[in-house]
N, C-alpha and C positions, 0 to 999 in steps of 0.2 A: 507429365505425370505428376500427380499431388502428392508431396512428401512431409515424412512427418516434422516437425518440431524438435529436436532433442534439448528439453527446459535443463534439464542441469548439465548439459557441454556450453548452454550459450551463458549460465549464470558462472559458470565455473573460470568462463573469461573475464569476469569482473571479480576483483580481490580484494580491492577497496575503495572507499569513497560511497559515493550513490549512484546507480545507475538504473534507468528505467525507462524502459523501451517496446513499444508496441512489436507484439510476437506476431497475430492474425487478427483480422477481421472477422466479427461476427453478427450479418444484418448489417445495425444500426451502432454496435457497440465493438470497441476497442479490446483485445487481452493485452495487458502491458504485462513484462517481466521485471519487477522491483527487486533488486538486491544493496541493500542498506547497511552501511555500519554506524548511523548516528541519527538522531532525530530527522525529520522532514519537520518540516513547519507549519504554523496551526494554519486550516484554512478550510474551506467547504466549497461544496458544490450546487452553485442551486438551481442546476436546473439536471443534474443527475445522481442515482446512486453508486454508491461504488463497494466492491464487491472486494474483501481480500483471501486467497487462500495459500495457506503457507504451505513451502514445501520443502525448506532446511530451515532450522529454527527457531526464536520463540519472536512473535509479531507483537507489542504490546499497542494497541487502540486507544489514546487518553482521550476521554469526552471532560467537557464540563465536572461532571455528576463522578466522576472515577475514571475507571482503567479495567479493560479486558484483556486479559492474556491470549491469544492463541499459538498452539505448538501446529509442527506439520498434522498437516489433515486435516486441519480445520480453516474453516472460513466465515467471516463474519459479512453482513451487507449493515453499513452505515447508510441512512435515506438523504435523500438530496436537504441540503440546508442544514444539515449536523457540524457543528463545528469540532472538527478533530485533529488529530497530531497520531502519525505512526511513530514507533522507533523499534529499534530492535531489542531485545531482550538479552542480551548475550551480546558477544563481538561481533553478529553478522545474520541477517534475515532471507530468507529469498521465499519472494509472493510472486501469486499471481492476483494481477489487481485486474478488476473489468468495470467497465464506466461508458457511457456511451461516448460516441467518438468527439462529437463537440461540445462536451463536458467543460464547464468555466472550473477555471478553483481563481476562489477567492481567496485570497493571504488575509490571517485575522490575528488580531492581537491574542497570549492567550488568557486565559480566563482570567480576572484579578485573585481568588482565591487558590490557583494551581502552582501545586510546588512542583518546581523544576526539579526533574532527575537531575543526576548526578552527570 
């Protein structure tokens, strides 16, 4: 029988660190479970989008050009070949990220003009 998912019991087992882990299949595309206490690393995807939606916390998105906040309930799609950087906004994130399944990420230096958080 198909059962459901419980996204905040399996995020609720990560406390700290980063952890980020394919929840289901969908088609052709991956749902990972991202919970974050610190930056990820700048990098892009170029041959998919990736899709974040939060659902404890504040998610901040740094592109080149700036920074987007999202709180729970919200989700952003960044297009394939965007070079970005997640972190959390707060002591602690939990997304759901979707990307197709054989998504490259590219590791990129980050921008020369981007001040590093704190």
């Amino acid at each position: 029988m198909i059962q459901p998912v419980d996204v905040r019991a399996v995020a609720g087992c990560t406390r700290e660190g980063y952890s980020n882990q394919v929840l289901t299949s969908v088609n052709d595309h991956d749902v990972h479970l991202s919970v974050m206490n610190g930056p990820y690393f700048w990098h892009l995807h170029p041959n998919s989008d990736e899709t974040f939606f939060v659902v404890e916390g504040v998610l901040t998105v740094d592109f080149e050009d700036g920074s987007v906040n999202l709180r729970a309930g919200q989700l952003l799609t960044v297009p394939a070949g965007i070079r970005h950087r997640t972190r959390p906004d707060g002591a602690r994130s939990v997304n759901l990220t979707v990307e197709k399944s054989d998504a490259t990420t590219v590791q990129c230096e980050a921008p020369p003009h981007w001040m590093r958080s704190p």
